[in-house]
C-alpha positions, 0 to 999 in steps of 0.5 A: 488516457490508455485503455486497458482490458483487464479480469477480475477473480469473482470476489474482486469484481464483486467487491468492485460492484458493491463500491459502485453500488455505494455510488462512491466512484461512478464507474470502474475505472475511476474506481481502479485509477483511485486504487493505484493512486493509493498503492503508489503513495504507499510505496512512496511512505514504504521507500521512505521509510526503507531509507530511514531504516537502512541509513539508520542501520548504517550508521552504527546507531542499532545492531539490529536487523531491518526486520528486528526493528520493524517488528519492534516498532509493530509491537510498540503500535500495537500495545 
């Protein structure tokens, strides 16, 4: 595994503590690798779903824009 030094701004390394302290993760590197896991799943959900949009936008279904149905589809989640 690489080793890797890295800083923290204060309320970050703050925040890392207070995980630790929770004993959800046994050291920071657990806790980091966690994270990074979590943001590249993201990414892959976020890819997909730019895919989704773009193939639908070029398929002539909709007029609209990327941002226009993102922000229809966000108004419809939230109510």
């Amino acid at each position: 595994m690489a080793r890797q030094s890295i800083s923290f701004t204060k309320p970050n390394d703050e925040w890392l503590k207070a995980q630790l302290d929770s004993q959800e993760y046994s050291s920071k590197s657990e806790l980091i690798n966690d994270l990074i896991r979590q943001a590249r799943k993201q990414q892959v959900q976020i890819d997909w779903i730019r895919a989704k949009l773009d193939k639908s936008e070029r398929s002539g279904f909709t007029d609209n824009t990327k941002e226009q149905i993102l922000k229809q589809s966000k108004s419809l989640l939230n109510g």
